[in-house]
N, C-alpha and C positions, 0 to 999 in steps of 0.2 A: 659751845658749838664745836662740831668734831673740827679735825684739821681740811684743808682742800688744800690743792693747789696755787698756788701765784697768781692773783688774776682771775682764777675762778668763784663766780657767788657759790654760796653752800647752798643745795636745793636737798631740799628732806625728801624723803624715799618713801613717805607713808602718807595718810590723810589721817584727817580730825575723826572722821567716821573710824579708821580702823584704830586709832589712838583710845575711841567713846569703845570698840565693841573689846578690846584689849584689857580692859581698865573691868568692866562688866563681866569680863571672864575670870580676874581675879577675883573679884568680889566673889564669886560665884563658889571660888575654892580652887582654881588653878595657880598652880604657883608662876612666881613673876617671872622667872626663865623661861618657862613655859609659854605664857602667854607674848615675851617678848620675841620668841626667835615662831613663836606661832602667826603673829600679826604685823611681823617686820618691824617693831618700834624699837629703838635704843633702852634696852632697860636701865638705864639711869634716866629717858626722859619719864618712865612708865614709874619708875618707882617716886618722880618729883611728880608727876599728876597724883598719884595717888596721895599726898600730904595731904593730911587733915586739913589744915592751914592753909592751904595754895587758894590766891585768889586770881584767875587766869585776865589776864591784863594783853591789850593790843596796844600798837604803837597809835601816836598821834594824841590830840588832845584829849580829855572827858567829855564823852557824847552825849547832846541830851538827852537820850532814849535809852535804856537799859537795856541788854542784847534780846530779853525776851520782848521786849516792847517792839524793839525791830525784828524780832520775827512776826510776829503778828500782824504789824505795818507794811510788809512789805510789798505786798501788793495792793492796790485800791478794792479787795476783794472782802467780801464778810466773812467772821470766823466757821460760821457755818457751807459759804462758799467755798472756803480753802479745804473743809475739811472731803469735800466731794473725793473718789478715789478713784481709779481705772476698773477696779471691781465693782464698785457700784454702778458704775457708767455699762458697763458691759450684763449686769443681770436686767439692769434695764431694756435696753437691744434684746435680750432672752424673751423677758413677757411681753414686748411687743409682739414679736415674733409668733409665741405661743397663742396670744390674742387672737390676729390676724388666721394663723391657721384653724383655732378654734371658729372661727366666723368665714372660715375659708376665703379669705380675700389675698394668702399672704403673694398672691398672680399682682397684686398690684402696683408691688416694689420692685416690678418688670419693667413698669412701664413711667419714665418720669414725668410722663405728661399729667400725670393721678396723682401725682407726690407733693404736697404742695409745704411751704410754712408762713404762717403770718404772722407779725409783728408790727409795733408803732414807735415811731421817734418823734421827738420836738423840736422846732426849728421855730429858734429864735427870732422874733421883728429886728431887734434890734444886738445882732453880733457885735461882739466886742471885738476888738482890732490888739496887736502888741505894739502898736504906735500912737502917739498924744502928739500933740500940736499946745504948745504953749509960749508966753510972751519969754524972750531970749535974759538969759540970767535967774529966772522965775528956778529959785530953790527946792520949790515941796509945788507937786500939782497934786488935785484934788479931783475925783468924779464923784459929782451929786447925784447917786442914784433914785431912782423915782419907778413907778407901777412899769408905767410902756415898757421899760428899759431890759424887763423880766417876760414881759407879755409874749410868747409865743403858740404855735399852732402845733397840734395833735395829729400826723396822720399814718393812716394803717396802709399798710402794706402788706400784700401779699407774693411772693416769688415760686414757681413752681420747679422742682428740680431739674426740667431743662431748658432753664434760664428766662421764662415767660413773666412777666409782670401784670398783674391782673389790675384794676381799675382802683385807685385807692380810694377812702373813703379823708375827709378833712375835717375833723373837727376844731368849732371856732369857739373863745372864751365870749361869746355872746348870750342872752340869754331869747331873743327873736331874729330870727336869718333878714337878712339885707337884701334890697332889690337888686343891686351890684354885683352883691357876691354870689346869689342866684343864677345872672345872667352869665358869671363869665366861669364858673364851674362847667367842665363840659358832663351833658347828660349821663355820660355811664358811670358818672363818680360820685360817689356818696357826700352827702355834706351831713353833719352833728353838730350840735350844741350842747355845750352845757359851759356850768358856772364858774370852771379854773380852766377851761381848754381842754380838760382830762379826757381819755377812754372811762368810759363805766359799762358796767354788763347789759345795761339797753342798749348804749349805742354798737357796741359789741352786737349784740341779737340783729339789730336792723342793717350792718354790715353784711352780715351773712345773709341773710333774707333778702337785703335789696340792692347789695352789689354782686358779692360774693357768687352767689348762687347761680343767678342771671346770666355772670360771666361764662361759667360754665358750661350751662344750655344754651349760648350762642356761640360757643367755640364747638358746643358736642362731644365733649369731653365728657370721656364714658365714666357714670358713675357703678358703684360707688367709688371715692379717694379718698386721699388719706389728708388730711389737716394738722400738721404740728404748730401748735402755739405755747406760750407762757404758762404757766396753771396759776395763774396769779385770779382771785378772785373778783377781777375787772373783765376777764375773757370765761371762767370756766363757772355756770351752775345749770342746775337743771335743768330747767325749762329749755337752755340752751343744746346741752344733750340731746332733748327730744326732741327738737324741731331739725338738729341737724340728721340725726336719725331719720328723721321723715325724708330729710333730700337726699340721704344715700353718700352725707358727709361724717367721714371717719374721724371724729375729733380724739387725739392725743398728747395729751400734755407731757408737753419735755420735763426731766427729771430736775426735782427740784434745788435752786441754788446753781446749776450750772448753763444756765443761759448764756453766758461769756465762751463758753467753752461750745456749745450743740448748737444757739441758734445760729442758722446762716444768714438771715438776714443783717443781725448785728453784727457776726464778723469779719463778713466779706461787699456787703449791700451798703448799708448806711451812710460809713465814710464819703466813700468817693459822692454820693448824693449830697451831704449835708455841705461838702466841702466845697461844690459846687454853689451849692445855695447861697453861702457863705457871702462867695466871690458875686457873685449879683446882686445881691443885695446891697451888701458894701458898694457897688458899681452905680 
C-alpha cells in the first residue's frame, strides 16, 4: 500500500473498470508503462494483476455465491431481463414511432387522453403479515400452509396517460360466478372466471369487448388510441388484433423482458393499491 499521511485512510485514485480496461490493453500489446501512466494504475498493482497465478480475493469471510453467481443474482430479474439495453429500448420508441406514422396516427401521442396501458396484479385473500403471535417461551413456531392461504384474485387494470382509471375487470378462481359476487360488482366492471384465478386470452378478448371498449364510447374518447400491454401470450393473439382493429384500438406490445422497466402500471400504480388492500384486509 503506498505511503499516506498520519491519520489518513489510503483511497486509490482508479477503479476496477479502468484496472479491467488497463490490464486488456496490455494484453492487446501495449507495454505496461504505457498502459499504467495511460489508465492511472500503479504499475506494480498492473503488473501483480497481471500474474498468471493471481487469485483476486476480498476481505471478510468465504461467500456462498461465487462473484459470477452474484452478478447474475443481483437483481430479482431474469438473464434475459438484465440483458435488455438503452439501445434496444430506444430502436423500440423508433418503430413505434415509424408505425404510428406509417398508419398516420403518430397526432395521438398529442393527446393523453388516447394513450392508455393495461395490465393485471393479484391480490392476495389471505396477506401475510412480519408478525406471529405465539405461546411465550414457544422455541420454533411453525405456519401450516394450506390452498386458501395462496388463493388470490386476478384483476386488470387499465391507466390512461393522464391519470384516468378505466373500470377493471376481476377475475375469480371459480369455475360458476355467485349470486353475491354478481350483485355486489358494480355494473361497468368486468367479472371472469377461470380455474387458477389467471388472465387467459378469452378473458383478455371479453375485457376489451365488454369493458374496455364501452368505457371509451361513454367517455367519447376519440378513437382511434393507442393500448400498451404485456406481449405475454395471455394478452396478445389474433383474433384479438382483429377485433381491436375493428374498434379503432391500437394494440402495442411493450418490448420484451422489460416490463419492470416501460410498464407504468407496475412501477408507479400497483404498489400504493395493493398496499392499500393489504392494510384492509389485514383490518
Amino acid at each position: 500500500m503506498p505511503n499516506t499521511a498520519k491519520g489518513n485512510a489510503y483511497k486509490k485514485k482508479y477503479s476496477e473498470k479502468d484496472l479491467q480496461a488497463a490490464i486488456e490493453a496490455v494484453k492487446k500489446g501495449m507495454s505496461k508503462r504505457a498502459a499504467a501512466n495511460t489508465f492511472g494504475i500503479p504499475r506494480g498493482t498492473l503488473q501483480f494483476r497481471l500474474h498468471e497465478n493471481l487469485i483476486k480475493t476480498r476481505p471478510g469471510p468465504p461467500t456462498v455465491l461465487t462473484m459470477a453467481e452474484e452478478n447474475t443474482t443481483a437483481e430479482a430479474v431474469t438473464s434475459a431481463s438484465a440483458n435488455v439495453s438503452e439501445e434496444n429500448l430506444k430502436k423500440w420508441f423508433h418503430q413505434i414511432e415509424t408505425c404510428l406514422k406509417e398508419e398516420e396516427c403518430l397526432h395521438i401521442l398529442e393527446n393523453p387522453k388516447r394513450i392508455f396501458n393495461g395490465d393485471e396484479t393479484n391480490f392476495l385473500l389471505c396477506p401475510k403479515t412480519s408478525k406471529v403471535l405465539a405461546l411465550k417461551g414457544t422455541r420454533d413456531v411453525y405456519e401450516i400452509d394450506n390452498a386458501p392461504a395462496k388463493c388470490g384474485l386476478t384483476v386488470m387494470f387499465t391507466f390512461s396517460a393522464n391519470g384516468a382509471i378505466t373500470p377493471p375487470m376481476i377475475i375469480y378462481p371459480l369455475k360458476r360466478n355467485r349470486a353475491d359476487i354478481a350483485a355486489s360488482v358494480p355494473p361497468e366492471w368486468g367479472v371472469g372466471l377461470s380455474s387458477n384465478g389467471w388472465m387467459n386470452k378469452d378473458l383478455f378478448l371479453q375485457y376489451i369487448t365488454n369493458v374496455f371498449y364501452p368505457y371509451l364510447v361513454k367517455e367519447n374518447i376519440e378513437l382511434p388510441i393507442v393500448l400498451f400491454v404485456d406481449g405475454h401470450k395471455s394478452h396478445i393473439n389474433f383474433e384479438l388484433s382483429k377485433v381491436c382493429k375493428e374498434m379503432g384500438i391500437i394494440l402495442i406490445a411493450l418490448y420484451p423482458n422489460a416490463t419492470r422497466i416501460l410498464q407504468p402500471a407496475d412501477v408507479a400504480a400497483f404498489k400504493p393499491i395493493k398496499g392499500a388492500w393489504k392494510k384492509g384486509v389485514l383490518e
